[in-house]
C-alpha positions as CSV (number, residue, x, y, z in Angstrom):
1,X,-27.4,-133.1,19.0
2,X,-30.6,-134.6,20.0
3,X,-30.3,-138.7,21.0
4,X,-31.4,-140.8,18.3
5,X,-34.8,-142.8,19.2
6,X,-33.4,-145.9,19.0
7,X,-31.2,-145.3,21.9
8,X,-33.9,-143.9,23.9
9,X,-35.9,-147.1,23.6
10,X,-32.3,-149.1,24.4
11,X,-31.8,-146.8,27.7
12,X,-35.5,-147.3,29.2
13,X,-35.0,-151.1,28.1
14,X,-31.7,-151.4,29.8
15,X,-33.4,-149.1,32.9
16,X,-36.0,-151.5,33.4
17,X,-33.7,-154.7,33.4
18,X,-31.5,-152.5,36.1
19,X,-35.2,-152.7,37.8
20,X,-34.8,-156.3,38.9
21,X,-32.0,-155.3,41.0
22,X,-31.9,-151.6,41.8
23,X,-36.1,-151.5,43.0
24,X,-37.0,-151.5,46.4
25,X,-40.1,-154.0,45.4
26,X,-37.7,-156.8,43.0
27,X,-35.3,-157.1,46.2
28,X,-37.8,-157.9,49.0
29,X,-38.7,-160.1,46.6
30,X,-34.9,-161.4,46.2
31,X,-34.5,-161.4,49.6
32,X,-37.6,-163.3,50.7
33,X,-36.8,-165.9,48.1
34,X,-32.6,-166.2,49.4
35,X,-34.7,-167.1,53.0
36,X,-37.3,-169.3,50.8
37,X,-34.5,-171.5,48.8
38,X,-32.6,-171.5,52.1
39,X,-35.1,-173.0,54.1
40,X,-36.3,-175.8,51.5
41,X,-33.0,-176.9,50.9
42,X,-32.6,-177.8,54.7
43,X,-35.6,-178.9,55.2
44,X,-36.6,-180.8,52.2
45,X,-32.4,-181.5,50.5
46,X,-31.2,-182.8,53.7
47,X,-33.8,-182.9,56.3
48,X,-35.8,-185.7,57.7
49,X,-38.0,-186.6,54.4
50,X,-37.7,-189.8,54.7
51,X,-37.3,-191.0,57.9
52,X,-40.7,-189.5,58.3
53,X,-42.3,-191.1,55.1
54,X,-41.1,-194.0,56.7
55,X,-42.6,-193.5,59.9
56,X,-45.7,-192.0,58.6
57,X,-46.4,-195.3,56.2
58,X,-45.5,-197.7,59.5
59,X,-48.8,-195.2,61.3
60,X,-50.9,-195.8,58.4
61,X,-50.7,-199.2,58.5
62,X,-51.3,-199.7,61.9
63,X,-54.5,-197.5,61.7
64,X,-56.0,-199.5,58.9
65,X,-55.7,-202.6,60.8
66,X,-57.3,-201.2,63.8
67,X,-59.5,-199.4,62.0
68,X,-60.6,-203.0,60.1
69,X,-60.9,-204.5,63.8
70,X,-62.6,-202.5,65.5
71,X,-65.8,-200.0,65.1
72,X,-64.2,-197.0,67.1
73,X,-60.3,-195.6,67.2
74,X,-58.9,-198.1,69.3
75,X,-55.1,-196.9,71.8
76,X,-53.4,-198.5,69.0
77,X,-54.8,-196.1,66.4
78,X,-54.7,-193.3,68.6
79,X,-50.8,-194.3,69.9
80,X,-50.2,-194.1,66.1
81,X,-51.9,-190.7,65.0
82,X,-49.6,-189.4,67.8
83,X,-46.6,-190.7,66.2
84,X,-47.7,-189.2,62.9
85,X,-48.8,-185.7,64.3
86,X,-45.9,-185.3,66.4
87,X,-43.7,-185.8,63.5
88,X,-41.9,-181.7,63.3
89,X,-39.0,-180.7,60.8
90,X,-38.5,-178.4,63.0
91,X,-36.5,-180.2,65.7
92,X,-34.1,-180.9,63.4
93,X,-30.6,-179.6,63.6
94,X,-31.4,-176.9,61.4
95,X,-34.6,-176.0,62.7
96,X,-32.9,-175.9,66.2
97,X,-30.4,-173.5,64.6
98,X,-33.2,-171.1,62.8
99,X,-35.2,-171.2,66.3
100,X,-32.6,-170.3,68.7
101,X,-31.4,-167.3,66.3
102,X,-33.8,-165.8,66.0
103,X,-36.1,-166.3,68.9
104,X,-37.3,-163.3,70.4
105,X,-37.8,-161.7,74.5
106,X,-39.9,-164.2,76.4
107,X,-43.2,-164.4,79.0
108,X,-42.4,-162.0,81.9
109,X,-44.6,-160.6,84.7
110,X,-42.4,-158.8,87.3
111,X,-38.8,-158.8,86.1
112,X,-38.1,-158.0,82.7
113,X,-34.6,-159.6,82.8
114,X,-37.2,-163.1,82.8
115,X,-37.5,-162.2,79.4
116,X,-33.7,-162.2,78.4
117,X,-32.1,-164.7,80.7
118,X,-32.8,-167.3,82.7
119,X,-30.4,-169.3,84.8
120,X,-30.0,-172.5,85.5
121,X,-31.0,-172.3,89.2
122,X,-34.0,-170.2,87.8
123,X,-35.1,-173.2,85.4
124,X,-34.7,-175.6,88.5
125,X,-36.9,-173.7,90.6
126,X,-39.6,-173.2,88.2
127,X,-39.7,-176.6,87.4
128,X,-39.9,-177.7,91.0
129,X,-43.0,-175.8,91.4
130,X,-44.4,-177.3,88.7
131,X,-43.5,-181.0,89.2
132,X,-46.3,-182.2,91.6
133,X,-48.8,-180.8,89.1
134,X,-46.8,-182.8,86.3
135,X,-46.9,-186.2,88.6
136,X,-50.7,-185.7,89.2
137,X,-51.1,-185.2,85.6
138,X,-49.0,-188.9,85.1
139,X,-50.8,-190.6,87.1
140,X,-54.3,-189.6,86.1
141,X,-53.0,-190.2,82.5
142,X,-51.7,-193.8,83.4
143,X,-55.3,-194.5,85.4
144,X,-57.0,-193.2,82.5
145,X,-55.2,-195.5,80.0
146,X,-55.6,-198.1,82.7
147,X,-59.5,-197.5,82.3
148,X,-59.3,-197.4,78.3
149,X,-57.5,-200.9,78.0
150,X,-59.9,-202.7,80.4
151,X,-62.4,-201.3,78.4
152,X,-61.1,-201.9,75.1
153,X,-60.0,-205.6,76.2
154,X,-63.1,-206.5,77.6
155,X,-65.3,-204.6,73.9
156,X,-62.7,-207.3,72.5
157,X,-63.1,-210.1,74.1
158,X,-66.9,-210.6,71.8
159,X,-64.7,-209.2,68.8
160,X,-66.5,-205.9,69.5
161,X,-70.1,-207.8,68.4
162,X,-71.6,-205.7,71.7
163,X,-72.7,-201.9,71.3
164,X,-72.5,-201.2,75.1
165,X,-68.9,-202.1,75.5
166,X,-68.0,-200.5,72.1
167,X,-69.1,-197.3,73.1
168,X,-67.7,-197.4,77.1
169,X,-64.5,-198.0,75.0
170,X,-65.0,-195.1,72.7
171,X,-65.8,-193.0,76.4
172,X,-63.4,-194.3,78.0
173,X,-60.7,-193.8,75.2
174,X,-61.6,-190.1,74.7
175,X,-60.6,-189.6,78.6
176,X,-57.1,-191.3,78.2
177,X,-57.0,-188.4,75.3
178,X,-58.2,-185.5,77.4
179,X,-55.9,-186.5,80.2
180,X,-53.1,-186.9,78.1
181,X,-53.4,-183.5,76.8
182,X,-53.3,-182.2,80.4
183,X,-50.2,-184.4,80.9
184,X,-48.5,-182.5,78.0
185,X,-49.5,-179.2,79.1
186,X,-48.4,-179.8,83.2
187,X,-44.9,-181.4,80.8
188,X,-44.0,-178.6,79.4
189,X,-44.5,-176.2,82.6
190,X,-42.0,-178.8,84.1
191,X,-39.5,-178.6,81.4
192,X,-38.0,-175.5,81.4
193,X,-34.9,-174.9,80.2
194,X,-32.3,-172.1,80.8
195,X,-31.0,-169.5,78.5
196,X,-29.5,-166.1,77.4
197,X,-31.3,-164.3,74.6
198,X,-28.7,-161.6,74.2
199,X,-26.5,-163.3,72.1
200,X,-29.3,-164.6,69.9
201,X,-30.7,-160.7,69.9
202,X,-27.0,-159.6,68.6
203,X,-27.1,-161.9,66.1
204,X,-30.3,-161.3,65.0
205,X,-29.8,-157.8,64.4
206,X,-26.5,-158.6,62.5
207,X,-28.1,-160.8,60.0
208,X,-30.8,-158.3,59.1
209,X,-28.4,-155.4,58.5
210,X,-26.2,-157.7,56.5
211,X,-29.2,-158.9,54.4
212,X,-31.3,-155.7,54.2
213,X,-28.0,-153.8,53.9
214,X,-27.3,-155.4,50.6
215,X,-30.3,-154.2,49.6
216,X,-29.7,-150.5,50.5
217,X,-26.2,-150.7,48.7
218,X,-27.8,-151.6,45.6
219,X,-30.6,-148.6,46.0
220,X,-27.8,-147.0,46.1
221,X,-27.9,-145.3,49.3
222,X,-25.8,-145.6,52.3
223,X,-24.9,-149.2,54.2
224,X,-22.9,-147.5,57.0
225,X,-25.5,-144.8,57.5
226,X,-28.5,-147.8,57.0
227,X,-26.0,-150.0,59.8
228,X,-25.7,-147.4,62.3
229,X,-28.9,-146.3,62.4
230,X,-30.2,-149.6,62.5
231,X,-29.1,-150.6,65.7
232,X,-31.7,-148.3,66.9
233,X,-34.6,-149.5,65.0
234,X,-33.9,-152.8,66.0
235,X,-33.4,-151.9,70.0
236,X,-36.9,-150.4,70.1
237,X,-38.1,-153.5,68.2
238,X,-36.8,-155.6,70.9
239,X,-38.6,-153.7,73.8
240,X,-41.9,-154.0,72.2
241,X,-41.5,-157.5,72.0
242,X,-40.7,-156.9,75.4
243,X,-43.5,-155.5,76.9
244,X,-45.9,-157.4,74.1
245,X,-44.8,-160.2,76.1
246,X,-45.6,-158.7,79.6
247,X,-48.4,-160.8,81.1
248,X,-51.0,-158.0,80.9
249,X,-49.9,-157.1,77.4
250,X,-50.3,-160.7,76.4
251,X,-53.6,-161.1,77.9
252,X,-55.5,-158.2,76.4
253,X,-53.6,-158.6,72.5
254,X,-51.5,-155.7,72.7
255,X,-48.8,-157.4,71.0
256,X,-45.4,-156.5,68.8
257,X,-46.7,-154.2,66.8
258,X,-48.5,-151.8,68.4
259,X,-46.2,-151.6,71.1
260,X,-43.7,-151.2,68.2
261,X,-45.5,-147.9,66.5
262,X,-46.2,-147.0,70.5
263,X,-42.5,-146.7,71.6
264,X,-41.0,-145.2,68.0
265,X,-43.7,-142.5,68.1
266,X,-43.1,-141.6,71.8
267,X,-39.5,-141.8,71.0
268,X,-40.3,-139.5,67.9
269,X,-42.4,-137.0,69.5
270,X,-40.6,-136.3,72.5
271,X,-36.6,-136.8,72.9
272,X,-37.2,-137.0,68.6
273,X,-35.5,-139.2,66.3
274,X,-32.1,-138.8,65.7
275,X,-31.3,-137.9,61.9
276,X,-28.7,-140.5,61.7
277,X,-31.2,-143.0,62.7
278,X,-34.0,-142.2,59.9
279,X,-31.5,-143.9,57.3
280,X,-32.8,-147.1,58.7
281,X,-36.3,-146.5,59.0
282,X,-37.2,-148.3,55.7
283,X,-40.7,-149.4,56.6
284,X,-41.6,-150.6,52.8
285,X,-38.5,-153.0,52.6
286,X,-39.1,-154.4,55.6
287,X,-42.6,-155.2,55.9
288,X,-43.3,-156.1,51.6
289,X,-40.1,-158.6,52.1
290,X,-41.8,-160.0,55.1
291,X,-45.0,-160.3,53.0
292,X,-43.4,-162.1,50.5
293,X,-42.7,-164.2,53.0
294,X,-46.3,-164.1,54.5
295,X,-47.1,-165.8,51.2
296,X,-45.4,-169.5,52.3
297,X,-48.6,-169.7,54.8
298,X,-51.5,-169.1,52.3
299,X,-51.9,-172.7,50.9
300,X,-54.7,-173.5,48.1
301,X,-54.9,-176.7,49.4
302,X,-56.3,-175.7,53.3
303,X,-58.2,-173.0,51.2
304,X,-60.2,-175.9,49.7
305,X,-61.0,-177.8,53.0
306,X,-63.0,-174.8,54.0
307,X,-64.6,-174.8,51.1
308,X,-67.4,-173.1,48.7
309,X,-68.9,-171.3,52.1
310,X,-65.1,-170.1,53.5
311,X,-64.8,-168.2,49.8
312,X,-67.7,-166.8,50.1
313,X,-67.3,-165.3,54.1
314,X,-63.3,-164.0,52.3
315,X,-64.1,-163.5,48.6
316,X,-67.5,-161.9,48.4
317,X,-67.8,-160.2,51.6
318,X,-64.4,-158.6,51.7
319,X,-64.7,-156.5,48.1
320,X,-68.2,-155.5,48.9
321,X,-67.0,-154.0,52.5
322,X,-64.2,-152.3,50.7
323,X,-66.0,-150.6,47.8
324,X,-69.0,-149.8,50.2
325,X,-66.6,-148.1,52.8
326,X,-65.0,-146.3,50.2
327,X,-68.2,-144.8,48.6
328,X,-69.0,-143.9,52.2
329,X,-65.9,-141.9,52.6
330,X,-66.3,-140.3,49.4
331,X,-70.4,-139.4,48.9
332,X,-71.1,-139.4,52.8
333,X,-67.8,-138.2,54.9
334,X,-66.4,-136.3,52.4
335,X,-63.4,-137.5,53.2
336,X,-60.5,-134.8,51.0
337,X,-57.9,-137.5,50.6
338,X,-59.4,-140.5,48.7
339,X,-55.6,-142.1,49.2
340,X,-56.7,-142.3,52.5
341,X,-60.1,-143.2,52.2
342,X,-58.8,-146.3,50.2
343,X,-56.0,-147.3,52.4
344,X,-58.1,-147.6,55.5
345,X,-60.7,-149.2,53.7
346,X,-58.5,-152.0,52.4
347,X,-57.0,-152.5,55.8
348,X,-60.4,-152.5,57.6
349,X,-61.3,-155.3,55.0
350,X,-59.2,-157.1,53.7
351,X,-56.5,-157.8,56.5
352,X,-54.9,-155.4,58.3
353,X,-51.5,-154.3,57.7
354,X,-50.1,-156.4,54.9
355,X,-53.5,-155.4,52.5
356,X,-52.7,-151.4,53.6
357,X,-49.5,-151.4,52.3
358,X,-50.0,-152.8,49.2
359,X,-52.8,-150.6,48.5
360,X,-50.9,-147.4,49.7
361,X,-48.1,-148.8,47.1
362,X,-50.7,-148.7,43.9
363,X,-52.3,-145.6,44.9
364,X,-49.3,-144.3,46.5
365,X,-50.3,-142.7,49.7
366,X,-48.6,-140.2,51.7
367,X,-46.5,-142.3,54.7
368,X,-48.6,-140.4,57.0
369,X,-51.7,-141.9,55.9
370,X,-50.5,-145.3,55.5
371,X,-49.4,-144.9,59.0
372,X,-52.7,-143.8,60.4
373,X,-54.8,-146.3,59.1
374,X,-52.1,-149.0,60.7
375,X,-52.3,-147.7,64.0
376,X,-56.3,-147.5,63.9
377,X,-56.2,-150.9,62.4
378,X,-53.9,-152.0,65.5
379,X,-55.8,-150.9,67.8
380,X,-59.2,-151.8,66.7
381,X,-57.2,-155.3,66.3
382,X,-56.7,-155.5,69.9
383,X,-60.4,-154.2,70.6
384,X,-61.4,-157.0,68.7
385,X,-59.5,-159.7,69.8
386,X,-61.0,-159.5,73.4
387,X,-64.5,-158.7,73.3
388,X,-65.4,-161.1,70.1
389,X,-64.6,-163.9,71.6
390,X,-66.9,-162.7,74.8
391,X,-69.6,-161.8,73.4
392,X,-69.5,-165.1,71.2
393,X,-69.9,-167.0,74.5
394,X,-72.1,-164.8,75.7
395,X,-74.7,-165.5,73.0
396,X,-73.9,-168.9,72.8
397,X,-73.2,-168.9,69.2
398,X,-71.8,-171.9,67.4
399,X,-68.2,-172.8,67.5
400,X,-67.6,-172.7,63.7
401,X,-69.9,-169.8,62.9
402,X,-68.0,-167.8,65.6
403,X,-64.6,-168.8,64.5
404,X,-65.7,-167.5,60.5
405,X,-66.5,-164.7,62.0
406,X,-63.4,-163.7,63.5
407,X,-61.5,-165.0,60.8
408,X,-63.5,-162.4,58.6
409,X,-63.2,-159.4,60.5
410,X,-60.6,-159.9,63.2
411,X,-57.1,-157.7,60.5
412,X,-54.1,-159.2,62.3
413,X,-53.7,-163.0,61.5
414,X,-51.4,-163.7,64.5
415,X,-54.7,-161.7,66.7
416,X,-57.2,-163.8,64.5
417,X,-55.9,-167.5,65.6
418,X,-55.8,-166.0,69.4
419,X,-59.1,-165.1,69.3
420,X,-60.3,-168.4,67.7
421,X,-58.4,-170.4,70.2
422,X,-60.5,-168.6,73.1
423,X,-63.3,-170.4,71.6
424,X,-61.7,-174.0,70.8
425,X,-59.8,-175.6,69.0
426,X,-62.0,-176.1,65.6
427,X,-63.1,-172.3,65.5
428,X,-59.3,-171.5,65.3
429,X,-58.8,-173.7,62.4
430,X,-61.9,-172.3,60.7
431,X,-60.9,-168.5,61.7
432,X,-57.6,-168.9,60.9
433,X,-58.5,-170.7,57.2
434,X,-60.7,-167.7,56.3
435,X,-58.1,-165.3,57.1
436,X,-55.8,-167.3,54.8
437,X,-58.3,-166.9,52.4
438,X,-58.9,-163.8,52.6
439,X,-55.4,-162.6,52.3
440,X,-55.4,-163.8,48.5
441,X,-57.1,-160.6,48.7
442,X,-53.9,-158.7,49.1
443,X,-52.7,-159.3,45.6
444,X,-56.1,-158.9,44.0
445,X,-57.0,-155.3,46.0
446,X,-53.6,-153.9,45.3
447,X,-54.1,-154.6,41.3
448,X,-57.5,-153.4,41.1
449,X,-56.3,-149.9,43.2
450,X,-53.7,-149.6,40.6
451,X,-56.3,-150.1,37.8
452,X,-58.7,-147.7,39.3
453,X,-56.6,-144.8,40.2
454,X,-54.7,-145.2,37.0
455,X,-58.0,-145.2,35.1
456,X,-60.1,-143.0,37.0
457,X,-58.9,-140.9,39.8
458,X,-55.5,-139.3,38.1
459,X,-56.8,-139.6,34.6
460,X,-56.9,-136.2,33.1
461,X,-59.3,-135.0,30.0
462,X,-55.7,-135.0,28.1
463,X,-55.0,-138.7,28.6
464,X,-57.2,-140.2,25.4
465,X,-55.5,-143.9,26.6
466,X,-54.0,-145.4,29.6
467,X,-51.6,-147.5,28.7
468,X,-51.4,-151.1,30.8
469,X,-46.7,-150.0,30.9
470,X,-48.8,-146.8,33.4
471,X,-50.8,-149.5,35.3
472,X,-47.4,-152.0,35.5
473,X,-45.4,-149.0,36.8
474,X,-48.1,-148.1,39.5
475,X,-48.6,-152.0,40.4
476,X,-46.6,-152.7,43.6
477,X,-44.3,-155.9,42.5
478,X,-43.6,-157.2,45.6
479,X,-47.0,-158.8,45.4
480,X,-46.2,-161.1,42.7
481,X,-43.5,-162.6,45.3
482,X,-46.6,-162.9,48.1
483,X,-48.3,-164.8,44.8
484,X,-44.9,-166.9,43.7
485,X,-44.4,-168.2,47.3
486,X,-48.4,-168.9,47.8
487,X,-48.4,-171.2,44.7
488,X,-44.9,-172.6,45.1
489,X,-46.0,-174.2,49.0
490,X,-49.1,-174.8,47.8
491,X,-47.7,-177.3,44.6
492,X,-45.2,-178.2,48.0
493,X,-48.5,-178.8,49.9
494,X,-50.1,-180.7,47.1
495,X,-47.4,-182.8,46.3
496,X,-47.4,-184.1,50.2
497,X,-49.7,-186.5,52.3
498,X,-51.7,-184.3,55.1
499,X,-49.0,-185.5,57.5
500,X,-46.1,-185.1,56.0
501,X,-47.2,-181.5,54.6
502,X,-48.0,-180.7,58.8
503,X,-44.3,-182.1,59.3
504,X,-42.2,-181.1,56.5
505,X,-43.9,-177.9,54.7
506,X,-45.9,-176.5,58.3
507,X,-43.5,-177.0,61.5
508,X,-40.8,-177.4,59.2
509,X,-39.8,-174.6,56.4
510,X,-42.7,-172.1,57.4
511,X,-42.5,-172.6,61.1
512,X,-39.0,-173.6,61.5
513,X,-37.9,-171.0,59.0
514,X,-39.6,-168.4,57.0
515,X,-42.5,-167.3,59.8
516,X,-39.2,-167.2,62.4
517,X,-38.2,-163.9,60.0
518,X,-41.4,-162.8,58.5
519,X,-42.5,-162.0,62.5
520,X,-39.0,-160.0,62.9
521,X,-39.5,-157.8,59.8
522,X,-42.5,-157.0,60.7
523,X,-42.2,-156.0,64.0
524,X,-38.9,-154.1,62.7
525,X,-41.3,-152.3,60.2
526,X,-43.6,-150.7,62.8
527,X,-41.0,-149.7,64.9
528,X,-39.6,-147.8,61.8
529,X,-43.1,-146.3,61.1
530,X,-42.8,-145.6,64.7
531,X,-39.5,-143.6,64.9
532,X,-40.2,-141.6,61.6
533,X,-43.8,-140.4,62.4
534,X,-44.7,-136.7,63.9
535,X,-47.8,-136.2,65.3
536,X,-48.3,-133.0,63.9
537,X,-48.0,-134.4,60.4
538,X,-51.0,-136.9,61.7
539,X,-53.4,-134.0,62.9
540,X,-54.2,-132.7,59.4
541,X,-55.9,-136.0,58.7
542,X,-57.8,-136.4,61.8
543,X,-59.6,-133.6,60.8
544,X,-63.3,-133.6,61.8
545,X,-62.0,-137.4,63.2
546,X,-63.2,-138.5,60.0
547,X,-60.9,-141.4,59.4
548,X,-62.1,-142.7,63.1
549,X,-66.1,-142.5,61.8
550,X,-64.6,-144.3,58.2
551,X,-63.1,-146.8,60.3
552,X,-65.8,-147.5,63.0
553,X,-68.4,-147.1,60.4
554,X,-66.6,-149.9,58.1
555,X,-66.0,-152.1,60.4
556,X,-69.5,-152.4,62.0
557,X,-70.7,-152.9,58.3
558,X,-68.1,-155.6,58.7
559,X,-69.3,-157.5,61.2
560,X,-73.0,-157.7,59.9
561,X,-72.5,-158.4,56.8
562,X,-69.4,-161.3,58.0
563,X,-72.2,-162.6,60.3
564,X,-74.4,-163.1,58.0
565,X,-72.9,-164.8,55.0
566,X,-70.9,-167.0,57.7
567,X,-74.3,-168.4,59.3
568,X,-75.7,-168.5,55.3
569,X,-73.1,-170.0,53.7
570,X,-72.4,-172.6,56.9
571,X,-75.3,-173.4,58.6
572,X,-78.4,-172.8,55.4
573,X,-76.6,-173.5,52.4
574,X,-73.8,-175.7,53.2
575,X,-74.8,-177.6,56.7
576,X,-73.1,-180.6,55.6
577,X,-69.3,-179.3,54.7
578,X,-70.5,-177.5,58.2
579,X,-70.8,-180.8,59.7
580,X,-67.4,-182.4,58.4
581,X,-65.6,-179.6,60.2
């Protein structure tokens, strides 16, 4: 007897409420949220909240005294900005606890056992060697502030009525500041500390079996076979970390990640992958609950100090790159797999990995390709990351022009804020705000791929309709979390003073918590893409090298057009926001 349409509608109902729970996208979702409530409640339930409102207040008021006195940012108001900046959530029991567990191998240059353990006689000797430079850096500090008080006394002593004085304080004030820095630095060369990482690494591992295994049990697949074969996964991840961190790997940005994919596909194509291990190699869970939690770090609110010109560089830019790349691929390379085609164009430019999987979800790509434009995308990344910054100097281009730049073209956001920093500190904040931007992207792209390939590319002359339940199904879910965690820091951001958001929501529950994770899974993730890639399933796509021409030719369009609506948008359109920088 044939089932009665009422139950059939019933089933699917009840299948897509089993969805929620059963669906790899819904429970990196779940997941990333259980870290999400976990960290706020620590941070913002019983943390420091109000000793630091507190404090914060007691800073303001100093600095609108001084600031009433005298016509330049006297110590005081300096001595009190300190006391506000330094303020960090994450030194607080908790986000001591979250650090050490999941803190990851060290610095090394010559012995890799520097990056596991160091003993207590190590940390001695290492901070012998760096005390004299420590005591020079006091004492030019103390002379320095020394200096600054005799000059602020004496721009006093005619209640700051004489120009020449105020601005010898003002000098003589930003020295203290400089040397003060170089105090900190030559500190925290001095203070090291000893420790044993293997413990932490044990631990580490057990709590992401534990909370991805849950996971795998409700897939309903297999925790032991997931467990077992984890402990794999999660070894290689720890030697690229390892030799990311090597001094040479460090230097040129050859980080995590592509060491990651390195080792797994040596490991792969070689001695090969155990079977038992491929259980674990669950790339998609790993890396879309780790963008979930990549969402905690886009906050509307540092979107808008950029500005109309940032949103331009991220927002108009980026689509136009995509589509153009893609009609390239199509009309000019030819390219047989448009899945490809689109997947590398979205990771050349939107940003990198997290934009690649998402749009290899809504068009659903082959693992092969999805892997291919990542490592192409790493690579390039590391390219990039050294000679932008060089050739930036080179030219002598402006600081915030070259930081927009980077942030624009530059995929990896971790490689993005390195490169800024070569340049100063202001083009990091501007590269590293347009990358933030421009990974609101990632939600955008992956619903648009969706739409399109729904629409257009699998649409048959028998399909009179596509109906939006097709474009639902095809829409990968897990964005929605990257979108739910965006807005929810971002009302937490809002809701905040600028200090006590760089205290409580910045080095607290997204430094001192969700990043601490979101930097594992990821790393975990390409060391699964890694151990379950062959390159002989890879050399049918590099046919003709036609994804390496897509790539290079994308990119270079890239970095013209990036270029030139960063100099437009900053420098002709909107000098002045340009200027507040």
């Amino acid at each position: 007897m044939a089932q009665p349409e009422t139950d059939i509608v019933v089933d699917r109902a009840q299948s897509k409420w089993s969805d929620l729970w059963t669906r790899e996208d819904y429970l990196a979702i779940w997941l990333a949220f259980s870290i999400i409530a976990v960290c706020l409640i620590a941070y913002f339930g019983f943390g420091p909240k109000n000793e630091f409102a507190a404090k914060v207040d007691a800073a303001n008021q100093i600095q609108q005294v001084e600031e009433a006195k005298a016509p330049f940012k006297t110590i005081a108001w300096h001595n009190a900005e300190s006391d506000k900046t330094g303020l960090r959530a994450s030194r607080s029991p908790f986000g001591a606890f979250a650090t050490h567990w999941t803190s990851r191998p060290g610095s090394w240059q010559n012995n890799p056992m520097d990056a596991f353990v160091r003993t207590k006689a190590q940390a001695e000797a290492m901070n012998a060697k760096a005390q004299p430079a420590y005591d020079e850096a006091k004492l030019a500090s103390a002379a320095a502030l020394s200096a600054a008080q005799q000059a602020e006394t004496a721009a006093a002593g005619v209640q700051f009525q004489n120009s020449v004085l105020n601005t010898e304080a003002s000098v003589k004030i930003s020295e203290w500041q400089a040397a003060k820095k170089k105090e900190a630095s030559a500190r925290s060369k001095a203070s090291n500390k000893p420790f044993n990482l293997f413990p932490t690494l044990i631990g580490t591992c057990i709590f992401c079996i534990l909370a991805f295994g849950a996971g795998i049990k409700l897939m309903g697949q297999n925790f032991t076979a997931f467990a077992k074969g984890f402990t794999i996964v999660f070894l290689v991840t720890v030697f690229a970390y390892l030799f990311g961190n090597h001094a040479i790997s460090k230097q040129y940005g050859f980080g995590a990640e592509a060491w990651g994919i390195l080792l797994g596909m040596l490991i792969a194509n070689t001695i090969g992958t155990p079977r038992w291990v491929l259980p674990a190699c669950q790339v998609e869970f790993f890396i879309k609950t780790g963008l979930v939690l990549l969402g905690a770090e886009v906050l509307f609110g540092k979107i808008l100090a950029i500005g109309i010109p940032g949103i331009f560089v991220a927002w108009v830019v980026t689509p136009t790159v995509l589509i153009c790349t893609f009609i390239f691929g199509q009309t000019v390379l030819k390219m047989p797999s448009k899945t490809l085609n689109i997947v590398i164009s979205a990771d050349m430019s939107v940003c990198g990995t997290s934009a690649a999987i998402a749009t290899a979800a809504a068009c659903r790509a082959k693992k092969e390709e999805l892997t291919l434009s990542i490592g192409m995308s790493l690579v390039f990344t590391a390219i990039m990351m050294i000679g932008m910054p060089a050739f930036i100097k080179a030219v002598g281009m402006p600081e915030v022009l070259g930081g927009a730049w980077i942030g624009g073209t530059i995929d990896s956001t971790g490689a993005v804020a390195a490169a800024g920093a070569f340049l100063g500190q202001k083009a990091m904040y501007v590269a590293a705000t347009i990358k933030m931007i421009q990974n609101v992207m990632i939600g955008v792209t992956a619903f648009c791929v969706a739409l399109y390939w729904t629409m257009r590319v699998e649409r048959t002359a028998a399909d009179t309709e596509v109906k939006a339940s097709e474009i639902w199904h095809r829409f990968p879910k897990f964005v929605l979390g990257f979108l739910a965690a965006s807005i929810l820091f971002s009302i937490l951001d809002a809701g905040l003073s600028k200090e006590m958001s760089s205290a409580m929501v910045e080095h607290g529950a997204v430094r001192g918590g969700t990043r601490l994770l979101r930097d594992w899974f990821f790393a975990i993730s390409f060391a699964a893409i890694g151990l379950s890639t062959n390159f002989r399933e890879l050399a049918v796509y590099f046919k003709g090298g036609k994804p390496v021409i897509l790539y290079v030719c994308g990119q270079s369009f890239n970095l013209v057009l990036t270029l030139a609506m960063a100099y437009l948008m900053f420098y002709i359109v909107f000098p002045e926001i340009t200027a507040s920088i």
